[in-house]
C-alpha positions as CSV (number, residue, x, y, z in Angstrom):
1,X,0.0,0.0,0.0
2,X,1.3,3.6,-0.8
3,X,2.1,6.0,1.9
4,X,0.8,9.3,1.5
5,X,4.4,10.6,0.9
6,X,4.4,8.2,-1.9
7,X,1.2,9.0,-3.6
8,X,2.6,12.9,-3.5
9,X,5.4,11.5,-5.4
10,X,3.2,9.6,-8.2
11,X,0.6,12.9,-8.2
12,X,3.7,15.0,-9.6
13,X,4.9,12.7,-12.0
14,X,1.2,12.5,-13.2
15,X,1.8,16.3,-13.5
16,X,4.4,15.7,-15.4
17,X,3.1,13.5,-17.8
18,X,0.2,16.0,-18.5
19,X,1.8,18.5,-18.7
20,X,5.2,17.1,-21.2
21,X,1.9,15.4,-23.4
22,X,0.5,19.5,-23.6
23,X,-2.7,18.5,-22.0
24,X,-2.4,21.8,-20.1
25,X,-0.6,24.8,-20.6
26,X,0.9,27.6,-17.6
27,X,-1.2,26.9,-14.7
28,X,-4.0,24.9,-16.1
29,X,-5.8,21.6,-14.7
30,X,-5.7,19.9,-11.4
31,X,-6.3,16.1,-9.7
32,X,-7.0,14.5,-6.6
33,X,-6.6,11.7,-5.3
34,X,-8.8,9.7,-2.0
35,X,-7.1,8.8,1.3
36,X,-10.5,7.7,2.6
37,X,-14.0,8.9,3.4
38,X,-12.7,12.5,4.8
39,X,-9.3,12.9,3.3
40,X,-8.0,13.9,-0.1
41,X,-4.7,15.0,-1.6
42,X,-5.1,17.6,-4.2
43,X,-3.0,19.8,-6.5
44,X,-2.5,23.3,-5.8
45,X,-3.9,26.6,-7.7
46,X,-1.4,28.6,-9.6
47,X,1.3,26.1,-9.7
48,X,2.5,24.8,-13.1
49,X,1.6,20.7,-13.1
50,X,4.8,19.8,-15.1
51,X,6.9,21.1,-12.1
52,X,5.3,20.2,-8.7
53,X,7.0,18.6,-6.0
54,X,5.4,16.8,-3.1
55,X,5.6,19.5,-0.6
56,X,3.2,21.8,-3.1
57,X,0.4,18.9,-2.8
58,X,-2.6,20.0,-0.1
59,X,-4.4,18.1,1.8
60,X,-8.2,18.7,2.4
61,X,-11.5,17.0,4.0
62,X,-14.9,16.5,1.9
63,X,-15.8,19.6,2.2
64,X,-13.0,21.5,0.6
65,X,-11.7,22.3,3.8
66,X,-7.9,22.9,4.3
67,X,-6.4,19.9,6.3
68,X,-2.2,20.3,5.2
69,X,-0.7,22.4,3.0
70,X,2.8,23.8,2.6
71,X,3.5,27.6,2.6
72,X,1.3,29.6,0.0
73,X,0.0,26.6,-1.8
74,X,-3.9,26.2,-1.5
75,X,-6.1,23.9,-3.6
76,X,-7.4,24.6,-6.4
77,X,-11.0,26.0,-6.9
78,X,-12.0,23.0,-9.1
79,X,-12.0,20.7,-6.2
80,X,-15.8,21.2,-6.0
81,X,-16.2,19.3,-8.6
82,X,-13.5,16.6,-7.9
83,X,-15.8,16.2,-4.7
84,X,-18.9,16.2,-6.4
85,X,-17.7,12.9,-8.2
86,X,-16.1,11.3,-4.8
87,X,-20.3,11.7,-3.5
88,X,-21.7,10.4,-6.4
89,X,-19.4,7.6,-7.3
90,X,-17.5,6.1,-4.3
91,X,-15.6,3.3,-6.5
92,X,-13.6,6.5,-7.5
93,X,-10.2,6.9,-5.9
94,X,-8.7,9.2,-8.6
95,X,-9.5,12.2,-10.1
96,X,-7.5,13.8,-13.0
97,X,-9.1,17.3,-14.9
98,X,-7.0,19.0,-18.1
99,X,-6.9,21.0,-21.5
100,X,-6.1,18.5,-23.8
101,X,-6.2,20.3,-27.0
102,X,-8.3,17.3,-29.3
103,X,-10.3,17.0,-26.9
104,X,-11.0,20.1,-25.8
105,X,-11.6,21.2,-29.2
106,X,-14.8,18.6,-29.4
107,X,-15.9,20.5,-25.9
108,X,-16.0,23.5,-27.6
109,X,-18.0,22.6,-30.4
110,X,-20.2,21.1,-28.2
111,X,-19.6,17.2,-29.6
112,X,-19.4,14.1,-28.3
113,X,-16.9,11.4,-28.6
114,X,-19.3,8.3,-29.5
115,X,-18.5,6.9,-33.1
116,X,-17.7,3.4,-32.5
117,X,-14.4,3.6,-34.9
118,X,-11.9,2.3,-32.7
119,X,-12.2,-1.3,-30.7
120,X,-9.9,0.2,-27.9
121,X,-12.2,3.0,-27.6
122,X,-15.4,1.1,-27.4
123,X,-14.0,-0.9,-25.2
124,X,-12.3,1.2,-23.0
125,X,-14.8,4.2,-22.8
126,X,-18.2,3.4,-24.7
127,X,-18.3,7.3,-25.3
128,X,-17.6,10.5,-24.0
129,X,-20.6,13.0,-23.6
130,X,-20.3,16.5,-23.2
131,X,-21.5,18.0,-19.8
132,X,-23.0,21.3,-20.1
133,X,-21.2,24.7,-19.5
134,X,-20.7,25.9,-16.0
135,X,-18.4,28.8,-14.9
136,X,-15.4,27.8,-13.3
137,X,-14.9,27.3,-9.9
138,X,-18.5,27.7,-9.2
139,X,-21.4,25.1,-8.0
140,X,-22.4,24.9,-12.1
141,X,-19.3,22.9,-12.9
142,X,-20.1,20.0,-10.5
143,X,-24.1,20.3,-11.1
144,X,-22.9,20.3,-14.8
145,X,-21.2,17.2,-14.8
146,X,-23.4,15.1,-12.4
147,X,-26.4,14.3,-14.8
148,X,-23.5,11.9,-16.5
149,X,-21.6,10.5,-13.4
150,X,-23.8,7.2,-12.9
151,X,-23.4,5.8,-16.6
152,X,-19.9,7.3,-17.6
153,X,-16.0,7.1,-16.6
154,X,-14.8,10.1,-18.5
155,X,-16.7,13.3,-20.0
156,X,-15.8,16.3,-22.2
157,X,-16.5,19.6,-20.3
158,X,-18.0,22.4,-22.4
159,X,-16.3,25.0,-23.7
160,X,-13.4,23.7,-20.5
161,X,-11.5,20.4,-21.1
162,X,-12.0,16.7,-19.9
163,X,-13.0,15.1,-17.2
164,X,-11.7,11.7,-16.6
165,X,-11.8,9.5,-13.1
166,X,-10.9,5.6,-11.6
167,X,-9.9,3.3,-8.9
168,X,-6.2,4.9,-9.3
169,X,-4.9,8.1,-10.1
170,X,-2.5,5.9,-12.6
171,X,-6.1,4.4,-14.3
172,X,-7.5,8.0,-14.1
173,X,-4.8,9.4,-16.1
174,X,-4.8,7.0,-18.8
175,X,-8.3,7.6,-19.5
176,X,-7.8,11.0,-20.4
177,X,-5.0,9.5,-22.7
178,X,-7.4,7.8,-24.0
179,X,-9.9,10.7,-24.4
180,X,-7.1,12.6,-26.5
181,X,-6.2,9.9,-28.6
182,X,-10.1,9.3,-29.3
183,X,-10.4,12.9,-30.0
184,X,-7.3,13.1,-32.3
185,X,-8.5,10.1,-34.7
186,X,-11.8,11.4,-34.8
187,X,-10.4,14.6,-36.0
188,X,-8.2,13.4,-38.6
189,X,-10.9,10.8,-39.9
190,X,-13.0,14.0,-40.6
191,X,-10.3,15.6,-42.3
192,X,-10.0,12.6,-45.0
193,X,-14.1,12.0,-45.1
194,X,-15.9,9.7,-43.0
195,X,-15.1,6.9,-40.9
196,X,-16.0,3.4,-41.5
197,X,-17.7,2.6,-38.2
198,X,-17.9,-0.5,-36.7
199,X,-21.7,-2.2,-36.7
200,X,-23.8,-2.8,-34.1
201,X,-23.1,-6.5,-33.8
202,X,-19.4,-5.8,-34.1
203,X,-19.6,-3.0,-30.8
204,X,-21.6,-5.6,-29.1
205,X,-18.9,-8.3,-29.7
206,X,-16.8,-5.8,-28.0
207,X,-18.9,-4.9,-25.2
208,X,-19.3,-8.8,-24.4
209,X,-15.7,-9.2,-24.4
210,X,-15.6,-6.1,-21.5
211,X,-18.1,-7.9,-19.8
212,X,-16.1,-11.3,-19.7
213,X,-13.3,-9.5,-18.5
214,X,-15.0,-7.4,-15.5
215,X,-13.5,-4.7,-16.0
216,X,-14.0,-2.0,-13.4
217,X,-15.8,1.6,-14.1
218,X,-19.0,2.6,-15.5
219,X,-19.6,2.1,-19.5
220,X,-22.4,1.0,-21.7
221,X,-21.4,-2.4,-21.6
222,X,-22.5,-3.1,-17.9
223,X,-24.7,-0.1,-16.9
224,X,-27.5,1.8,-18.8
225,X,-26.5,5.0,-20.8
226,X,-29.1,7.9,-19.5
């Protein structure tokens, strides 16, 4: 089991993955991670995620609350929202919010990721929806996203980024991979014509294969889209 000192550690190489991959840019995006029922690590506000160190990492209680923190460093005002996903889904331990550009792109035109034209996709995420705009840092962000909480592991946010969350902050973070990679291949398939989409019985084939393997999360293969 991680220490807490340890899960600093893996929360700033996170941050450095985003931020090396350009899923943010300056200041942008933020993640959490749960200790338990009352306790959550979280990044801080105004600190650049591709250079964090564990002594910048707060630590708060359900409510937002300041538990820990280092110096000047303070959580970031998105963590409404990160808690707003711990109440409605407690199999999450991990969440991971940024700007990838694809992706975000698709939130800003207001579309969904949910052709079926990649197996990994439609196995991995089912689809992406995108959950309607709400000004940052405010109560509309987290009443924005939790229409789509119950039936999905990973959402675009309008006109804002992605949203993407798990059982690790490691499985949280390749989701949003995943997200951006979806996003890119959608992009470029437009920029050739029109994808060949995989059938019906073929995205079934695929959802009965998730099944089999239990895999853990929320996705149209086990639960009911809304």
């Amino acid at each position: 089991m991680q220490s807490e000192y340890e899960i600093k550690q893996e929360m700033c190489e996170i941050g450095r993955r985003v931020y090396d991959r350009g899923m943010v840019a300056a200041n942008d995006g933020n993640f959490s991670v749960k200790l338990n029922e009352n306790e959550f690590l979280c990044t801080p506000t105004g600190v650049s995620k591709g250079f964090m160190t564990p002594d910048c990492i707060c630590k708060i209680d359900g409510n937002g609350k300041i538990l820990e923190s280092n110096g000047n460093f303070r959580p970031s005002s998105e963590m409404k929202m990160h808690m707003r996903v711990y109440r409605e889904r407690p199999d999450v331990k991990a969440v991971v919010h940024a700007h990838p550009p694809y992706a975000t792109t698709f939130a800003a035109c207001g579309i969904s990721l949910e052709k079926p034209v990649l197996s990994e996709a439609v196995l991995t995420l089912g689809r992406v929806p995108v959950a309607g705009y709400g000004t940052p840092s405010t109560q509309e962000v987290p009443d924005a996203v939790a229409e789509y909480l119950p039936y999905y592991d990973a959402m675009l946010l309008a006109n804002h980024g992605a949203l993407t969350y798990g059982d690790s902050l490691l499985s949280a973070y390749h989701r949003m991979e995943s997200v951006e990679f979806y996003a890119r291949i959608l992009y470029q398939v437009k920029a050739l014509g029109e994808a060949k989409e995989l059938t019906r019985e073929q995205v079934e084939d695929i959802y009965e294969i998730r099944r089999k393997s239990d895999m853990p999360g929320r996705h149209p293969a086990t639960h009911p889209e809304k």
